[in-house]
SEVEX-861323 format. One record per residue: residue in three letters; y, x, z of N, C-alpha, C, CB in turn. Coordinates in steps of 0.001 Angstrom, whole numbers, plus 500000, padded with zeros to 6 digits. Glycine has a CB too. Layout:
BEGIN
AlaYXZYXZYXZYXZ...
This chain:
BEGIN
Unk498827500847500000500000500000500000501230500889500000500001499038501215Unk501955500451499337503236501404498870503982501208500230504263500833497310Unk504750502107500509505945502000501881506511500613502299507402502851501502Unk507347500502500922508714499484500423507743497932500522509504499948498274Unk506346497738500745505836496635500690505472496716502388504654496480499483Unk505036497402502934505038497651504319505578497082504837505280498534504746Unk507286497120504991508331497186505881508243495551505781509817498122505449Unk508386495099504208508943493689503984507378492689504774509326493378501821Unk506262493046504908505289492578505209505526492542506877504161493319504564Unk506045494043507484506636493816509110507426493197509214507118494734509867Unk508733492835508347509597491739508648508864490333508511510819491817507718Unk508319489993507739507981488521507719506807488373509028507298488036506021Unk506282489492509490505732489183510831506128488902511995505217489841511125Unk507168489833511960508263489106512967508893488204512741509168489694513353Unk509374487622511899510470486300511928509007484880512188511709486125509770Unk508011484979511425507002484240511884506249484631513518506028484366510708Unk506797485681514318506164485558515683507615484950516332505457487209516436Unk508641485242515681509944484307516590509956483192515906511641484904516637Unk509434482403515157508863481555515458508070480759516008508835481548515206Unk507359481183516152506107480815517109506502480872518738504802481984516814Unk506990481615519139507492482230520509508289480965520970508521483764520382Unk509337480285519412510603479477520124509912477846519719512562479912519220Unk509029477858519054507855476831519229507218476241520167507031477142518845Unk507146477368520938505680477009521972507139476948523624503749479129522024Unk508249477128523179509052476549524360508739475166524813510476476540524032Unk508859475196526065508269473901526958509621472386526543508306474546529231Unk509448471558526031510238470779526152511096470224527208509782470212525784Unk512521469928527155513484469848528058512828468326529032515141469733527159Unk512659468152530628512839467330531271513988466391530878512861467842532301Unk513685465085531252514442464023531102515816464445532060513574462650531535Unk515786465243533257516710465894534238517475466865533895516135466361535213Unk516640467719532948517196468779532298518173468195530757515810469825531969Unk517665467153530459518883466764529079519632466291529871518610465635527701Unk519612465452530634521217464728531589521859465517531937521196463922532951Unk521304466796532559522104467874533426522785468267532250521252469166534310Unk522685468679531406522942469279529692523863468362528870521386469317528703Unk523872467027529199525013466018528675525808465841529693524578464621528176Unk525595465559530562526600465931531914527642467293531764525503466316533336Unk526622468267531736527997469399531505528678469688530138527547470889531896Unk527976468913529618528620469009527542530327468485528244527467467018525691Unk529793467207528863531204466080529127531837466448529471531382465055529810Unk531709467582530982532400468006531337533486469356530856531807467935532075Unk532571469920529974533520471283529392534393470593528334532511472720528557Unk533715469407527320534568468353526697535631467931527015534130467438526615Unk535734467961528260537247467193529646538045468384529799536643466623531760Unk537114468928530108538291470349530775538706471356529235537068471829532333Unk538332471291528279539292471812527244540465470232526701538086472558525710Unk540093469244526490540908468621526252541908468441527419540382467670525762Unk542126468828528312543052468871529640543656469799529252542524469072531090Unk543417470708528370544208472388528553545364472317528596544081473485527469Unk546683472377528779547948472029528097548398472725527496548822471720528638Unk547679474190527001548128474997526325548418474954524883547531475742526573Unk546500474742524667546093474712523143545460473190522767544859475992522829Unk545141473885522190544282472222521103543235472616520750544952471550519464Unk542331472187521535540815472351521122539860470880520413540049472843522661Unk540750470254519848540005468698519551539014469651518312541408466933518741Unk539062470774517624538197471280517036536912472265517213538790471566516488Unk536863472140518284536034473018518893534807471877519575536979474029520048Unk533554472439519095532424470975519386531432471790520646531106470365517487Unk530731471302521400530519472112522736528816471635522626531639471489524418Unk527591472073522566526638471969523166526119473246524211525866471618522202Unk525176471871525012524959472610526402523505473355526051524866471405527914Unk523071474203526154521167473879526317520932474999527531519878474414524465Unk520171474094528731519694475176530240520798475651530682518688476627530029Unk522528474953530717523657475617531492523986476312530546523440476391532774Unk523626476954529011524492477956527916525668476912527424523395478586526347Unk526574476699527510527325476027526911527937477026525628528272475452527942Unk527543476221523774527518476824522961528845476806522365526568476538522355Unk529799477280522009530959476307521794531302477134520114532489476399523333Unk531535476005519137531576476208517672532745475330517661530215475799516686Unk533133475545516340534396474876515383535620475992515271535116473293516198Unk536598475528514926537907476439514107539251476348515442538589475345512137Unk539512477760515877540731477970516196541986478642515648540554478348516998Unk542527478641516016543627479044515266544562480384515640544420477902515277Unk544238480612517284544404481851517449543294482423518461545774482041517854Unk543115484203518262542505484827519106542422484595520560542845485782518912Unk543588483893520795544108483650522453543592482483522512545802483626522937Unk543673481513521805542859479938521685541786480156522005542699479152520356Unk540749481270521233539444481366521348538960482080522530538984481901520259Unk539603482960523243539373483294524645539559482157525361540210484347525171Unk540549481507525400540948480698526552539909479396526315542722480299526543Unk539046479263525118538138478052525234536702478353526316537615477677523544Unk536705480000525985535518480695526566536196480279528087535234482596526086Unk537155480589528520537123480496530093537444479135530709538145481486530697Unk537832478506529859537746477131530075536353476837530570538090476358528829Unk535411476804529801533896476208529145533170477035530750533187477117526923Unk533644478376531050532799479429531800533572478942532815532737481128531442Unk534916478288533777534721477646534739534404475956535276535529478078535068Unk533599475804534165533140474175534542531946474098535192532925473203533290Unk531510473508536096530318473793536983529438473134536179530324473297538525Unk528142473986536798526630474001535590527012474410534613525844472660535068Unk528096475459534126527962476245532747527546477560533633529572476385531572Unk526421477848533097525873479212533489526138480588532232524106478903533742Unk526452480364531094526708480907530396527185480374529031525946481513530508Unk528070481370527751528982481088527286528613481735525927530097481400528039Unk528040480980525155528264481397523445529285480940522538527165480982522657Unk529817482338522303530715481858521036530257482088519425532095482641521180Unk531030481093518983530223480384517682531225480025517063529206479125517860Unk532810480208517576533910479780516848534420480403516017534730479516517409Unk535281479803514895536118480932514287536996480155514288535844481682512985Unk538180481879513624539352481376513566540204480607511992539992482552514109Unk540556479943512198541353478981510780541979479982510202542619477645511104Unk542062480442509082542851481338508100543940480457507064541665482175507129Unk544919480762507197545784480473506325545780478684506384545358481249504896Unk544889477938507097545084476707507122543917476209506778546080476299506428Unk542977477215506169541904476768505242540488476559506457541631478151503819Unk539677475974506042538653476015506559537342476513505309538601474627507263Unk537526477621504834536420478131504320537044477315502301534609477375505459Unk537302477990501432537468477658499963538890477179500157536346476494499252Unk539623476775498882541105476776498618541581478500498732541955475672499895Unk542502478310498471543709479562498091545164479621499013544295479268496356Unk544857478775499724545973479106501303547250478123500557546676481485501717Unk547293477397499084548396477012498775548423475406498990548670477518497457Unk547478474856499935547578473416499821546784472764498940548758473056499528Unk546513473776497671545729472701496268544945473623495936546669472081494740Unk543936472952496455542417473254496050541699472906494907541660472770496873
């Protein structure tokens, strides 16, 4: 077997054992999704309270206390301050970011001039 077929044969072994690995995770308790929509609501509350910024674009899932937080900000300082928002709401045990920032107005295609 040539090298260059090797490697690509070890990659597809691994992406099929992390599969398998995130497969065989135990399904969430009926206690464990409430606890998990419970604190969605709550990091939901406490960024829309901010009086700083505007986070109505920023969408929040919880999974086991990670509160994941995605969508478009608009500045670097927006996107910190959603992280510490989200990281002092109780039952957030931890904090993924997943956001980006809005360029020129755009959300991904157009030419920054309004007409797409």
């Amino acid at each position: 077997m040539r090298p260059e077929r090797r490697g690509g044969t070890y990659a597809i072994l691994v992406a099929s054992v992390g599969v398998v690995a995130r497969a065989s995770s135990p399904p969430k308790s009926p206690e464990q999704e409430w606890t998990d929509a419970a604190t969605t609501e709550r990091v939901l509350a406490a960024l829309e309270a901010n009086p700083i910024y505007y986070f109505r674009d920023v969408e929040v899932a919880v999974d086991y206390g990670v509160a994941r937080l995605s969508g478009y900000l608009w500045t670097t300082d927006a996107l910190y301050a959603a992280q510490d928002v989200a990281r002092r709401v109780p039952g957030v045990t931890g904090v993924q970011d997943a956001m980006e920032l809005e360029r020129q107005g755009n959300r991904g295609g157009g030419d920054g001039t309004g007409s797409n």
